[in-house]
C-alpha positions in Angstrom: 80.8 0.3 -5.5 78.3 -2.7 -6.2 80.8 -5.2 -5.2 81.6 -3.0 -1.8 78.0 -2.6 -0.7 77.5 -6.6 -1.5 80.2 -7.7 0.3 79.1 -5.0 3.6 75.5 -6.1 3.1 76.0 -10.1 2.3 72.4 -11.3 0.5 70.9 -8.2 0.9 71.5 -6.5 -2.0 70.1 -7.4 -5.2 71.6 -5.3 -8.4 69.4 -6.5 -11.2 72.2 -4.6 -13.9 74.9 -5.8 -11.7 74.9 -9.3 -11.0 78.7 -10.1 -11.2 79.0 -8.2 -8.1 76.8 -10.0 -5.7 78.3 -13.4 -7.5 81.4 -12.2 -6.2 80.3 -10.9 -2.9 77.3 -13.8 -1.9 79.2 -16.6 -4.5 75.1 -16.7 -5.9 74.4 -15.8 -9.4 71.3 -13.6 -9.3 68.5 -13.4 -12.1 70.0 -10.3 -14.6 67.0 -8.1 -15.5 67.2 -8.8 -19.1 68.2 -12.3 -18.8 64.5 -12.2 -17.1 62.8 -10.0 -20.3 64.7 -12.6 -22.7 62.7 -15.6 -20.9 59.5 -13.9 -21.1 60.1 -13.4 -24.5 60.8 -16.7 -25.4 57.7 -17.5 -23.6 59.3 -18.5 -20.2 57.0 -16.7 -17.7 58.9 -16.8 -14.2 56.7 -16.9 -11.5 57.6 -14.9 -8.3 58.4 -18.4 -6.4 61.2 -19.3 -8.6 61.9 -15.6 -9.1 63.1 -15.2 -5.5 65.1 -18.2 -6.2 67.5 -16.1 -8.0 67.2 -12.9 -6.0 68.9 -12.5 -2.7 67.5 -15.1 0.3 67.2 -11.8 2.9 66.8 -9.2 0.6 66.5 -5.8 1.5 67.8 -3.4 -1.4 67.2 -3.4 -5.2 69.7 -1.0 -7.0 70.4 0.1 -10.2 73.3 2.2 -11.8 72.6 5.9 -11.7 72.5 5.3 -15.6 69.7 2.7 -16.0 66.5 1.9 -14.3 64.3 -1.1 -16.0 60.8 -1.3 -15.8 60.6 -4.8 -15.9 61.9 -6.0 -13.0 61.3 -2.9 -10.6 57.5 -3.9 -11.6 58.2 -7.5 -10.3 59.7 -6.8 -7.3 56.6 -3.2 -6.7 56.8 -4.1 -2.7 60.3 -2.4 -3.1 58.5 1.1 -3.7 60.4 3.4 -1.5 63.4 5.3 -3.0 66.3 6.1 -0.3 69.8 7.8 -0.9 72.6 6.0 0.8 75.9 7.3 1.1 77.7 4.4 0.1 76.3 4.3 -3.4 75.4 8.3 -4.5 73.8 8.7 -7.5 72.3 5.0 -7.4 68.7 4.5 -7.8 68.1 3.0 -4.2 64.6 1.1 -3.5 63.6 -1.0 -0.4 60.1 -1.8 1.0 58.1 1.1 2.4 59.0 -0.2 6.2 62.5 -1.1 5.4 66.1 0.0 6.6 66.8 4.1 5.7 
C-alpha cells in the first residue's frame, strides 16, 4: 500500500517506517525514523535543514503503519499535526499540516 500511494503521490509522501517504498516509488532514500534516533544517540544531532534533505522535496503526508507510530520523528516534523483518514491507506496513521490536502 506504501509503495502504491508513493508512486500516485511522487515526493509527497514521506513513510518514516517505510522508506523502501518511496526509494522505489521517488528512487530517493528518505531519513528511517530510527536511523534518525541512532544519530542522535551517537551524538549526531540533525538539524531540520539537513533533515528535509532526506524527507520528500514537496512533502505533504507523513504516514506510519497502523502498527507503529514514533514519537521521535512525528515531534520533528509537529507542523504535520492534523490526522486525516484516506481511503487508499485504512488503518494508517495519516498526518499532514493543519491547512493541507483532506
Amino acid at each position: 500500500m506504501a509503495y502504491q500511494f508513493s508512486l500516485e503521490n511522487p515526493e509527497k509522501a514521506y513513510f518514516p517506517w517505510n522508506p523502501l517504498a518511496t526509494l522505489m516509488s521517488d528512487n530517493r532514500y528518505y531519513v528511517f525514523d530510527y536511523g534518525a534516533v541512532d544519530l542522535f544517540m551517537a551524538g549526531d544531532f540533525i538539524s531540520d535543514q539537513r533533515l528535509r534533505q532526506y524527507t520528500p522535496a514537496d512533502m505533504q503526508y507523513v504516514i506510519y503503519p497502523a502498527y507503529w507510530e514514533s514519537e521521535s520523528m512525528h515531534r520533528r516534523l509537529s507542523n504535520y499535526s492534523r490526522r486525516v483518514a484516506l481511503p487508499q491507506l485504512p488503518g494508517w496513521n495519516v498526518y499532514v499540516r493543519p491547512e493541507g490536502p483532506p
